[in-house]
C-alpha positions in Angstrom: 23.3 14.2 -13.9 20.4 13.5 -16.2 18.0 16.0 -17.9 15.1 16.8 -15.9 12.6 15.8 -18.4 8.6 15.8 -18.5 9.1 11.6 -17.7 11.4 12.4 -14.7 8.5 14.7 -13.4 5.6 12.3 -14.1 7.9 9.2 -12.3 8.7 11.6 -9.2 4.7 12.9 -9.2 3.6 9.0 -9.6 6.3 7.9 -6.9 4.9 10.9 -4.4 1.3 9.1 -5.1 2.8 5.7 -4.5 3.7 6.6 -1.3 0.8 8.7 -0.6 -1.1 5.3 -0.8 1.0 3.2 1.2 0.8 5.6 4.0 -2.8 5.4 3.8 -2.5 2.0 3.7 -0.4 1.3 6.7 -2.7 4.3 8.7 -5.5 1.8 7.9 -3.6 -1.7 9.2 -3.0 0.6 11.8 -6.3 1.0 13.0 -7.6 -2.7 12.0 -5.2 -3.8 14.4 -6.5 -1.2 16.8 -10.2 -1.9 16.8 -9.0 -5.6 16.6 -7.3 -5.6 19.8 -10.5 -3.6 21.3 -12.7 -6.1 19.9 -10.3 -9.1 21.5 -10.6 -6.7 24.9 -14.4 -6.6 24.8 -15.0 -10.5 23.6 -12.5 -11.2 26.9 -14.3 -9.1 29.2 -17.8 -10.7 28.2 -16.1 -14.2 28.9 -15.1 -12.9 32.5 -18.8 -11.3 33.2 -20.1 -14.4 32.2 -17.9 -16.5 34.2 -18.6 -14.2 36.7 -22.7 -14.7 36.4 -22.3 -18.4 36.5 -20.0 -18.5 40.1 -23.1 -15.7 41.2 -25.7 -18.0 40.1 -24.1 -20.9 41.8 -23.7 -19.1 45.0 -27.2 -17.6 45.1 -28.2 -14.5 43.4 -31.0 -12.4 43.6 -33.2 -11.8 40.8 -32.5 -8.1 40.7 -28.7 -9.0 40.4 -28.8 -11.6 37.9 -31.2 -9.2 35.8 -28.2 -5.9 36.1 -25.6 -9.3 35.1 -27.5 -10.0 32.0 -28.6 -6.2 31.4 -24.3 -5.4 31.5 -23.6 -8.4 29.4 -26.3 -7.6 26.6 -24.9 -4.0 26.2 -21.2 -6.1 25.8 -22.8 -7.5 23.4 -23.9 -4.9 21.7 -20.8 -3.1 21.8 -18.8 -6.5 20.2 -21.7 -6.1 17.4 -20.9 -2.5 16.8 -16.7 -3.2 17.0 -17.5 -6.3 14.5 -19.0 -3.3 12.3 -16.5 -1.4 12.7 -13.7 -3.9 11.4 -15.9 -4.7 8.8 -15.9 -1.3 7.6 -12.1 -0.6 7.8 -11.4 -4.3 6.2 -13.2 -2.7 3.2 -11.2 0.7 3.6 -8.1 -1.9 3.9 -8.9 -3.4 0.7 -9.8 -0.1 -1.0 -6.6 1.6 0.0 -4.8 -1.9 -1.2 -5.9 -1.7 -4.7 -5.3 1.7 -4.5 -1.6 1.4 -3.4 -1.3 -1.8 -6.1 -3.0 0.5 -9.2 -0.2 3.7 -8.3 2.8 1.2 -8.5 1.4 0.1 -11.8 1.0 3.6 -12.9 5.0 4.3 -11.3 6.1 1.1 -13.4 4.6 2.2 -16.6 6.6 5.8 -16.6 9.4 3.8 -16.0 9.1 1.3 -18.5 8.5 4.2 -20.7 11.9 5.9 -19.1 13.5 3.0 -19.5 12.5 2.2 -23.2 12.9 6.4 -24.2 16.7 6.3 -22.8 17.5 3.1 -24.8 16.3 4.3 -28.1 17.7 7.5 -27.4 20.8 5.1 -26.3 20.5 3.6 -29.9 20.5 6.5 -31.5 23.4 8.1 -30.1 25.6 4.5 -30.8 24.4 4.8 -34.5 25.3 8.4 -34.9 28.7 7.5 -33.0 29.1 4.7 -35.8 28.5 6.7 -38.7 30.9 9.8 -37.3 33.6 6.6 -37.1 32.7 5.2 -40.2 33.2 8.5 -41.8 36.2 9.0 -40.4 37.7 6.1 -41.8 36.3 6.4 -45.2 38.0 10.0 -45.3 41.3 8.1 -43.7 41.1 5.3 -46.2 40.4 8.3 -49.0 43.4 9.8 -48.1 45.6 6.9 -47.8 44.5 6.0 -51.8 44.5 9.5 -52.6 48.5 10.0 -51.8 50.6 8.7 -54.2 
């Protein structure tokens, strides 16, 4: 098992953010999809009021009627103005969160590069050191061998 060294803890600290930030993220589709499917719900129940105002209106409506039709159908549209608000407001949040998520992974990939580049010089090292101990061993064998008569 490796050495738990100050990298290891920076990776495992970055990687806990990394997925910090894509929780956040997908809490955050979450909801656009939410207030989307309200705002499809509203926009579809506007269509069916006003469907519903033009069959009155065809039939005979009284004025008092066709006034509470049009009075329901402006606060619909009020609420699809607000619900348009409020996607607008978590597609920014979406798009925060996104960079968000994107600038952790590129923090996550540095320490790793780093890691990666720390264990190979250290990797290096230890296969230079390994060739000097053998290179030593055969200059003292080869010593020996012309030291015997």
């Amino acid at each position: 098992m490796k050495n738990h060294t100050s990298f290891n803890t920076l990776i495992d600290l970055a990687q806990h953010d990394v997925d910090e930030a894509a929780r956040s993220l997908q809490a955050l589709n979450t909801s656009r999809q939410n207030a989307e499917e309200q705002l499809s719900t509203l926009l579809v129940y506007r269509q069916d009021y006003a469907d519903r105002l033009q069959q009155s209106v065809k039939a005979g409506l009284s004025a008092s009627n066709y006034r509470n039709f049009r009075q329901f159908i402006a606060t619909l549209d009020e609420a699809i103005s607000q619900q348009n608000k409020v996607m607008a407001r978590i597609d920014l949040q979406v798009e925060q969160s996104r960079s968000n998520w994107q600038a952790e992974k590129r923090r996550l990939g540095s320490f790793e590069t780093l890691q990666t580049r720390k264990e190979h010089q250290q990797l290096l090292r230890d296969n230079r050191n390994e060739q000097r101990a053998n290179d030593e061993i055969s200059a003292n064998l080869l010593r020996r061998a012309h030291a015997r008569p």
